[in-house]
N, C-alpha and C positions, 0 to 999 in steps of 0.2 A: 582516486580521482577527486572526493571532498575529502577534506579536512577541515575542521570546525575546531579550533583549540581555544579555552579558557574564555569562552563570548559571552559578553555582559550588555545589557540593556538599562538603564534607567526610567523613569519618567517622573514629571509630578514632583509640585517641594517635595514629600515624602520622601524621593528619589527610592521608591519600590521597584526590584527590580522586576522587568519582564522577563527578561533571559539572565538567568544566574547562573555563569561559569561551567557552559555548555562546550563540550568536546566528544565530536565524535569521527570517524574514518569510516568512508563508502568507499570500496575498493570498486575498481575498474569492472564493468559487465555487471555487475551485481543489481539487484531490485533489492531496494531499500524502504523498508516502512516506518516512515514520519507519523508519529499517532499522538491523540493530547486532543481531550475535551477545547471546549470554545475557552477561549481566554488561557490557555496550557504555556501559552508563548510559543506555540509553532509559526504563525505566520512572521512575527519580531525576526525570528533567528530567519526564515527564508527572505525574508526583508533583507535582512544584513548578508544573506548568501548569495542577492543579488544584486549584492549595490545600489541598493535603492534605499536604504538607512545608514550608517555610519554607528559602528559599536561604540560602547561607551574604552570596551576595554575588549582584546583576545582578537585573534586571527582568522581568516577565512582564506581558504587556496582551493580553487578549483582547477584541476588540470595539471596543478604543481606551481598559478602564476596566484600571486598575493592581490585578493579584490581590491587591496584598498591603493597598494601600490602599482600595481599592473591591471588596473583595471579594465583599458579596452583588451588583449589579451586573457584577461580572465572569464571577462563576458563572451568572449569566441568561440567558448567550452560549454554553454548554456545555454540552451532551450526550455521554453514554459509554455506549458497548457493549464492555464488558471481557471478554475470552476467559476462561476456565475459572472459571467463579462465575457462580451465580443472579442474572441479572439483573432478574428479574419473579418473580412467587410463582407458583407451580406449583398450587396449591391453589384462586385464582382463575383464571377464563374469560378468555379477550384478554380481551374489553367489559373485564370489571371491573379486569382488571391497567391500560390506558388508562385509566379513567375517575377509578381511584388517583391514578396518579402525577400526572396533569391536575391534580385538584384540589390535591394535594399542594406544586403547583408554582406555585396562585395562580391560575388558570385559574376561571373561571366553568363550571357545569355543561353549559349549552349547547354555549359553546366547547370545552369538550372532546367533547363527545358528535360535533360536526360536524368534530371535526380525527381521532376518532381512526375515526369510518366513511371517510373518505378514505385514512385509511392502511393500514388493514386490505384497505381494498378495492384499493389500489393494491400489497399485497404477497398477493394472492391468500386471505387469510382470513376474509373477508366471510362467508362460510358456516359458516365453523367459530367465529365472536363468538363464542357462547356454550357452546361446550367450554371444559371444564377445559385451561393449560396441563400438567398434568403428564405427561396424555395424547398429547400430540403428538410427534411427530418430533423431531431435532434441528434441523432445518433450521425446521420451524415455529417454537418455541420460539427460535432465532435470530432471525425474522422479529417477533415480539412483540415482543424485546429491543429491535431497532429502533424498535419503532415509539411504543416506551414510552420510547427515551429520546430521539424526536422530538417528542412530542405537545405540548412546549408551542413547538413553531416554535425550538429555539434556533441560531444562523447558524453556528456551531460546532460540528461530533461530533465525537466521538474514535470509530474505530471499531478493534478490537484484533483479530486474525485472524475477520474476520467471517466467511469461507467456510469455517473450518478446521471439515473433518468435517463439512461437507454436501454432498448428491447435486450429481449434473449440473446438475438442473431446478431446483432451492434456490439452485446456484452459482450459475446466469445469472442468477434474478429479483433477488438481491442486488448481485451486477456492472451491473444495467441501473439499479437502485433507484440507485446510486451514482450511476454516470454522468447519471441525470436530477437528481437533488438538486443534485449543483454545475453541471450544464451551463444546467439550465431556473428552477432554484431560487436561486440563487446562496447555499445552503450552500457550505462552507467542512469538508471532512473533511480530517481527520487520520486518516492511515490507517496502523498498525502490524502484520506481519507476516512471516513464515517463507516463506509459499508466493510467491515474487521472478516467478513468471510471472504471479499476480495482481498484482502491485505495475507490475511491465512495463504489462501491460494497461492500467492505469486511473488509474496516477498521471503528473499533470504536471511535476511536480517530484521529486525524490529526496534525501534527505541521508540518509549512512551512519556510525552512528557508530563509534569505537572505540574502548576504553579511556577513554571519557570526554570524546574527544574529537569532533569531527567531520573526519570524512577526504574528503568531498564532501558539496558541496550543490549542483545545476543539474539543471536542465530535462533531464528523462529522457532527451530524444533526444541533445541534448548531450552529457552523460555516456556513452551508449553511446557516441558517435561520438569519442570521445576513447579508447575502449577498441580501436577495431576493427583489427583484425589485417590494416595496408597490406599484407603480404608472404606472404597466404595465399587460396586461389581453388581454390573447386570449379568442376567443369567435368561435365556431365551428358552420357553418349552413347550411345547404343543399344548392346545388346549388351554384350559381353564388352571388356575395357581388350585393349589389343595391351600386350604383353609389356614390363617393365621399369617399368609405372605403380603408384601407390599409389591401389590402389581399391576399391571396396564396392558388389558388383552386389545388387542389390534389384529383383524386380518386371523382368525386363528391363530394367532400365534401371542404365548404371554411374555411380557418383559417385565423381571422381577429384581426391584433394587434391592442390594443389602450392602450395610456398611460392619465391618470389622472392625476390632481391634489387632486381627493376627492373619496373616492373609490364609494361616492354615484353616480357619473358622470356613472358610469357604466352600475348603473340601466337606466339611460336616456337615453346612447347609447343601451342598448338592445328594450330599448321601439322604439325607429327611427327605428332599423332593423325590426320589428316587424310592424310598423306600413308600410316599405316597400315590406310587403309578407314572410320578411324571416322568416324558421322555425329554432331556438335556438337548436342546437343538447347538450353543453356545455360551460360552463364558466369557465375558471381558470386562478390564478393570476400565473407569469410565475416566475418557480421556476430554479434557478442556480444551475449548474453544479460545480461539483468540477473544473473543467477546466476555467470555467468562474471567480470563489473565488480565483484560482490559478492565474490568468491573473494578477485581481485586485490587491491582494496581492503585486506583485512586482512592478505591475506600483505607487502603492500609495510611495507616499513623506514617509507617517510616517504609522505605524497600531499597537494601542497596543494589544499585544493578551490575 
C-alpha cells in the first residue's frame, strides 16, 4: 500500500541531505513502525508521503497512485492523526466534527452519518456524540482525532504517537482499535513514535532511521532476534544466591545474571548453584527490547539493515 523508492531531500547551500535514498514497502493491513530520534528525517520523508513537500529526487505511491503525479487520488488513500496540533475543532460535538470532515472529504450525508455512528461506537463515544469536543479528556479527543481522520474509509493512516499522554483505559482501547483495523480491516497504519514498548506491541514491521538514513527495516521479531544477547542468561531461584553470584533478590525470589562464552557454561553454573542448595525455579537467555535495538541502532558507526 506504500512505497517509498529512492527519496531524497535536500536543504541549505550545503545542500545536506535530510532524507538520503529512502526506500521502503508497507504491505496492505500491516502496522508498520516509523522510528528515528528528533532530526532522523522521519517527519521530511512523511512530509513528502504527504504531499505536502516535493522530493528533491525518488518516488512515493500510496495505494498504487504516484503522490506527485496523481495526487488528489493518492491523497484518497490517506488519513493522519498528527501528535501535538488540533486535529478536530474543539468547539464542535464528535457528531459534528465526523459529519464535517465526511462531507468535506466527498462522502454523502448518509454515508457519513452510518460510518461515523460505527466508529464512535466502536471507540466508546456513542454517548458522548453530542458533547462539545473541548470538553473532553485527552484521551477522548484523541479518540475523535481517529475517528475523523477515518471516516471516509481511507486503507492508509498515519498515526503519530497516538497513546502519548493517555490513561490506561484510552491506551488499550486505541492499542485494540489498531490491532483490529489492520488485522480484521485490512487498513494499512503507519505508525510513528517515542514510546518503543508501544511500537514492540503492535508493529509488524520496524524501520529506524538515522541521519537521514535508514539503519534497519525487518519484521520486529527479526530485528530483535538479531539484537539478542547469545552470551547472557538469567537463571531464577528461591531464596537468597549462595555466595560469589551476581543477583537481585525481589519477592523471595533471586534473579541471577551470567554471561558466557559457551552456552554449555550455563549448564555448569546451574550445576554450582545446585550443588550449593539452590532450587532452579528458571532459565532464560535475556531477550531485548525494542528500546535496547533502538539504543544500539544509533550508537553503532555502521548497521546494514
Amino acid at each position: 500500500m506504500i512505497e517509498i523508492e529512492a527519496l531524497t531531500k535536500v536543504y541549505g547551500p550545503a545542500r545536506a541531505p535530510a532524507v538520503d535514498e529512502v526506500s521502503l514497502y508497507v504491505p496492505r493491513g500491516s502496522v508498520f513502525g516509523f522510528l528515528g530520534p528528533n532530526g532522523a528525517g522521519k517527519t521530511t520523508t512523511i512530509k513528502m508521503l504527504a504531499g505536502l513537500i516535493t522530493p528533491d529526487s525518488g518516488r512515493v505511491r500510496l495505494g498504487g497512485y504516484d503522490v506527485a503525479r496523481q495526487r488528489s487520488a493518492a491523497m484518497a488513500q490517506f488519513g493522519a492523526v498528527l501528535e501535538g496540533s488540533r486535529n478536530v475543532y474543539w468547539s464542535l460535538s464528535a457528531w459534528q466534527n465526523l459529519m464535517y470532515f465526511g462531507r468535506l472529504k466527498g462522502l454523502r450525508k448518509a454515508q457519513v452519518a452510518e460510518r461515523a455512528e460505527d466508529l464512535l461506537t466502536d471507540l466508546g463515544l456513542w454517548e458522548r456524540r453530542d458533547d462539545k469536543v473541548g470538553g473532553f479528556s485527552r484521551g477522548m479527543q484523541q479518540k475523535v482525532a481517529i475517528a475523523a481522520a477515518l471516516i471516509a474509509g481511507p486503507p492508509i493512516v498515519l498515526l503519530d504517537e497516538p497513546t502519548l499522554g493517555l490513561d490506561v483505559e484510552a491506551t488499550r482501547t486505541v492499542k485494540n482499535w489498531i490491532v483490529e483495523q489492520a488485522r480484521e480491516l485490512g487498513t494499512t497504519i503507519l505508525l510513528t513514535t517515542h514510546q518503543l514498548d508501544v511500537a514492540q506491541e503492535l508493529c509488524d514491521r520496524v524501520a529506524v532511521m538515522r541521519q537521514g538514513r535508514l539503519v534497519a527495516d525487518l519484521p520486529t521479531r527479526e530485528l530483535l532476534a538479531r539484537f539478542r544477547e547469545r552470551d547472557r542468561y538469567e537463571i531464577r531461584v528461591e531464596g537468597a544466591a549462595p555466595p560469589g553470584f551476581d543477583a537481585v533478590a525481589r519477592d523471595g525470589v533471586t534473579t541471577i545474571s551470567v554471561r558466557v562464552s559457551d552456552p554449555i557454561e550455563v549448564y555448569e553454573v546451574v550445576e554450582r548453584l545446585r550443588a550449593h542448595g539452590a532450587v532452579i525455579e528458571s532459565l532464560t537467555q535475556v531477550q531485548p527490547g525494542l528500546e535496547d535495538v533502538f539504543v544500539s541502532l544509533l550508537n553503532e558507526p555502521s548497521h546494514a539493515a
